[in-house]
N, C-alpha and C positions, 0 to 999 in steps of 0.2 A: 526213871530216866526222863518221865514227859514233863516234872519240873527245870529240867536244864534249859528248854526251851526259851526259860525266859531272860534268854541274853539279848535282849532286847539293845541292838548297838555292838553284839560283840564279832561280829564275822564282816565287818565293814572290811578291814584290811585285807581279806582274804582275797581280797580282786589284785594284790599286789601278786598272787601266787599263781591266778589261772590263765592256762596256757598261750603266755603273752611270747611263748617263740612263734605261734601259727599268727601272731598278727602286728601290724607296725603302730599306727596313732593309733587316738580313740576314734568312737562311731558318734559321740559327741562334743561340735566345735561350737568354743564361744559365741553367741550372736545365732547361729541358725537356727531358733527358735520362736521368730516373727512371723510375718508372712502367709499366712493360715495357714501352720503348721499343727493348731488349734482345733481346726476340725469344726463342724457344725455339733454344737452343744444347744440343748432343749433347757430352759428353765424347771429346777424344782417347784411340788407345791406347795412345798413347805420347807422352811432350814432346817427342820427336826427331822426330815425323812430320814430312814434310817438306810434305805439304797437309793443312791443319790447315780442317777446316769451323767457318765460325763462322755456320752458321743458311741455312737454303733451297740456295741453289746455289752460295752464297758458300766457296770456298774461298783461305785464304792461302798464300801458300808460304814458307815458313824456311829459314835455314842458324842451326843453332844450334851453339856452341861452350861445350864444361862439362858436367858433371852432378852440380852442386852442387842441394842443396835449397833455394837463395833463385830466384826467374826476373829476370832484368832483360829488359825488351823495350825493345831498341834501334831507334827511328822516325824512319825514312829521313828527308829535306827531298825539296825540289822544289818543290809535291808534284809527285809522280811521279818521283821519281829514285832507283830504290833502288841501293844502294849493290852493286858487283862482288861481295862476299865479306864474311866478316868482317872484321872491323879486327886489325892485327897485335898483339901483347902485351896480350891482354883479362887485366885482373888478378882473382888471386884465383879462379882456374876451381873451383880444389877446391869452394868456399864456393856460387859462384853458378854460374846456367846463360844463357848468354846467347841471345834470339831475334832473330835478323836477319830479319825478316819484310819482307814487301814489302805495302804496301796495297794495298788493291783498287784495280782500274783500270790496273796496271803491273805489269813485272816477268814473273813467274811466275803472278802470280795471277788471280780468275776477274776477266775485263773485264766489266762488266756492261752496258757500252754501247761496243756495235761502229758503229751508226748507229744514229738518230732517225729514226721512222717519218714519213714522209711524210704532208703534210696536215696536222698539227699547227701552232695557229697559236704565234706567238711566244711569250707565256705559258706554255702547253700545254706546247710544245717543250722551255721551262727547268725547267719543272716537274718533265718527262718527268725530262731528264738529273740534275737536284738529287736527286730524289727515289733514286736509284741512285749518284750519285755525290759529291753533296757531302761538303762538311766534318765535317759533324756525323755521318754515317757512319764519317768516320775515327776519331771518339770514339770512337764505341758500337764499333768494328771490336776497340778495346784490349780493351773490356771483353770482348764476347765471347771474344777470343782467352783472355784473364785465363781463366774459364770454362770455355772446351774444355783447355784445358793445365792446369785443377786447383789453379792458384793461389789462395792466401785473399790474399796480399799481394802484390804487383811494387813493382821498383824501376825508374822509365821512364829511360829513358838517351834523349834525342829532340834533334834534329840540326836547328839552320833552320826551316823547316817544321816540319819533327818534332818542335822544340821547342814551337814552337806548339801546336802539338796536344796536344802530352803538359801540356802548363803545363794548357792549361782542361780534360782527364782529371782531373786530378788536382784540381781545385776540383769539376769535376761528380762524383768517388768518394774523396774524400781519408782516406775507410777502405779503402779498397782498396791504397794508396800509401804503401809503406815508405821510399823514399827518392826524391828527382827529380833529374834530373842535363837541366840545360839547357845545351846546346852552339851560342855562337853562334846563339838564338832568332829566328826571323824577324821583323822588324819590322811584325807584322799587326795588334793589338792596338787599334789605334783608325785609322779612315778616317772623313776623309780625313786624311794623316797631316802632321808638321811640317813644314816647308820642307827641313831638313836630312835628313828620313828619305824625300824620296820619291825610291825605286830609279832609276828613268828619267833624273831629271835627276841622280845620283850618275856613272850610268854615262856618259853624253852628256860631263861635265865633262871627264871624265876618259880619253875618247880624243882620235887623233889626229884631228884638224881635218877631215882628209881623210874620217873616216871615221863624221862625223856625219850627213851631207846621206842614208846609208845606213841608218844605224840608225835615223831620221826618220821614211823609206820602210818599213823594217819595220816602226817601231812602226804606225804609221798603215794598213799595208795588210793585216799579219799578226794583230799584237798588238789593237787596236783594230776588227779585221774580226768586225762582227756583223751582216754582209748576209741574206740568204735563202742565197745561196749557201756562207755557213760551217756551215749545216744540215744540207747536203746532203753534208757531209766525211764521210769515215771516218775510224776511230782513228788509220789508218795516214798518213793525209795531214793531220792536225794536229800529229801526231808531226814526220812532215818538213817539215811550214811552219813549224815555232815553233824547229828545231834550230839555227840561225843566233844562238840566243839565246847560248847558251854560248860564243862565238864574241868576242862583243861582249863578253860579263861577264868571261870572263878575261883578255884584250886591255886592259879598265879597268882591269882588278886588277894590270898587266902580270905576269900568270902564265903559266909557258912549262906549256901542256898536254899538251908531250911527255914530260914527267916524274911525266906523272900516267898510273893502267892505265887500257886502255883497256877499255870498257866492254863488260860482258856479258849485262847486261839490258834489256828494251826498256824506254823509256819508257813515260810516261802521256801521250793524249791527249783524248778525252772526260772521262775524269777529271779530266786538270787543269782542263779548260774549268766542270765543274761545280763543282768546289772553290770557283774563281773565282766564279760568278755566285754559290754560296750565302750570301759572303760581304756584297753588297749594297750599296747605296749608302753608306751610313754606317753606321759602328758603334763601339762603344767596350765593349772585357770587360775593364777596368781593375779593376771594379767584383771579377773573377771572383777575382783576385789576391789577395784578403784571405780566401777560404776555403782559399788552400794554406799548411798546417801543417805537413806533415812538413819531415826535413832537405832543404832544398835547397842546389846547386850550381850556380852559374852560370858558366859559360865562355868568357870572350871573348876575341876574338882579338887582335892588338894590329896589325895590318896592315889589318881589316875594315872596310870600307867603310859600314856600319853596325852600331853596339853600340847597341841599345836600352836607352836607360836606365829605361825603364818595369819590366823584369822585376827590377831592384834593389828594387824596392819591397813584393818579397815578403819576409814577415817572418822574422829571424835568414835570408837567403839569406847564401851564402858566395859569396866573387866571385876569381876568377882569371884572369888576364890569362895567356893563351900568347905566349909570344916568337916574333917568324918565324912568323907563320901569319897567314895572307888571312883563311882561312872555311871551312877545311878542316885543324883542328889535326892528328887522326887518320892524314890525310896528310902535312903539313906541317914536323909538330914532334913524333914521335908520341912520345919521350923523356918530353917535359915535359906530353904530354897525358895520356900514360897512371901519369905521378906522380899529377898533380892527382886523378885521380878513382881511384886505389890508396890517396890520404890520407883523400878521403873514403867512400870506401866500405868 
């Protein structure tokens, strides 16, 4: 089972399902990420640290590949799924230096929520977790990273999730951001979302018969569990209630996950759960899409179970369809992934 883990990208949608009756917008608005909401961040003393602090007790952890003078930071999906390694045939090392970091809440890096302190009522409790672990942390995480590694510009390389993330960076600092490269973007963008974009019923459609009446059960008693008693979870046991997820997602895809490595990092579980509630009842950052200026790249798959056509509508973006790939070109197809983004970069 601890290779299913590596759905690196596939529990993105899953913020469409948690307990969006206890709450109304998101906890993250366009624009309020100026202002030093930044924090005091220390320079690194090296770009190759392998724990990179970006402010109080936050540390990340990296594998970086290159030591060229441009930095691209490549941003895992999930969230919470960072990736094994780096990706095989990174082009251009000479030129650039690549960060495979891992967000907070997963991985290597610091967990900032191991449990929720007792007594805290419902509100309280999401607040606690948001406040530590949402989304909008994983913004400001690039930026500081950006900061402690020295950078005046990045190029974000961002994966599913990690697309996502890196698209509204790059509208909340778009002086920061020399180039964007989105990989298969997760379809977050506006909730609630189209009939054809919502993840749940894509994946339901699309197994076997037998093996609905179960994924039902999970959605409902795993995915959907916002009792008193999902409070009282640790990191570690959200981790192994929600791992059945990969299970189902590649079984849709019908992708054989023995020919995928197996996985070397832990997941994310209070993280993901906070990523999720910061998101909120409805939202729409459609709006965010018209402040990204630099070159963009957008990558989709031609097997994927969702291509969001929202992210085309970023201006002069580039669009490339990978052959033979699910959702995972890098694995998949990594020939024609690593042309695409050697042409444009």
């Amino acid at each position: 089972m601890k290779q299913l883990l590596i759905a690196a990208g596939v529990l993105v949608p899953l913020a469409l399902y948690y307990g969006w009756k206890y709450m109304t917008g998101p906890f993250y608005v366009y624009g309020m990420l100026r202002d030093g909401a930044v924090g005091v961040v220390e320079p690194a003393k090296n770009k190759d640290t392998q724990m990179v602090n970006v402010g109080g007790d936050i540390e990340l952890y990296q594998d970086v590949v290159g030591n060229g003078g441009k930095g691209v930071f490549v941003v895992h999906g999930g969230p919470g799924r960072p990736y094994d390694g780096p990706w095989e045939g990174m082009v251009k090392q000479g030129e650039y230096t690549y960060h495979f970091y891992h967000q907070r809440g997963c991985g290597k890096s610091t967990r900032p929520v191991l449990t929720v302190p007792e007594g805290l009522s419902f509100p309280e409790a999401m607040k606690y977790v948001v406040a530590r672990v949402g989304f909008d942390q994983d913004i400001l995480d690039i930026e500081r990273l950006r900061i402690a590694l020295g950078y005046d510009k990045i190029t974000l390389l961002g994966h599913s999730w990690g697309g996502f993330i890196s698209a509204l960076y790059a509208a909340e600092y778009p002086e920061r951001v020399e180039k964007l490269v989105l990989v298969s973007p997760a379809a977050a963008l506006v909730f609630p979302p189209p009939k054809e974009m919502d993840f749940f019923a894509n994946i339901k459609s699309r197994l076997p018969e037998e093996d609905r009446p179960a994924f039902d059960d999970f959605v409902k008693n795993v995915i959907l569990d916002f009792s008193p008693a999902m409070w009282k979870k640790t990191d570690d046991q959200i981790i192994a209630a929600e791992e059945p997820m990969g299970f189902y997602y590649f079984k849709a895809l019908k992708v054989d996950i023995s020919t995928r490595p197996a996985p070397t990092h832990k997941a994310g579980g209070w993280s993901t759960k906070g990523t999720y509630m910061s998101l909120g009842m409805h939202h729409d950052y459609t709006h965010a899409l018209k402040n990204i200026t630099m070159p963009t790249l957008l990558i989709e798959c031609a097997d994927d179970m969702i291509n969001d056509p929202l992210y085309r509508s970023i201006k002069g973006v580039q669009v490339v369809s990978i052959s033979k790939a699910t959702h995972f070109p890098f694995y998949e197809n990594p020939e024609e992934f690593t042309a695409a983004l050697a042409d444009f970069m």
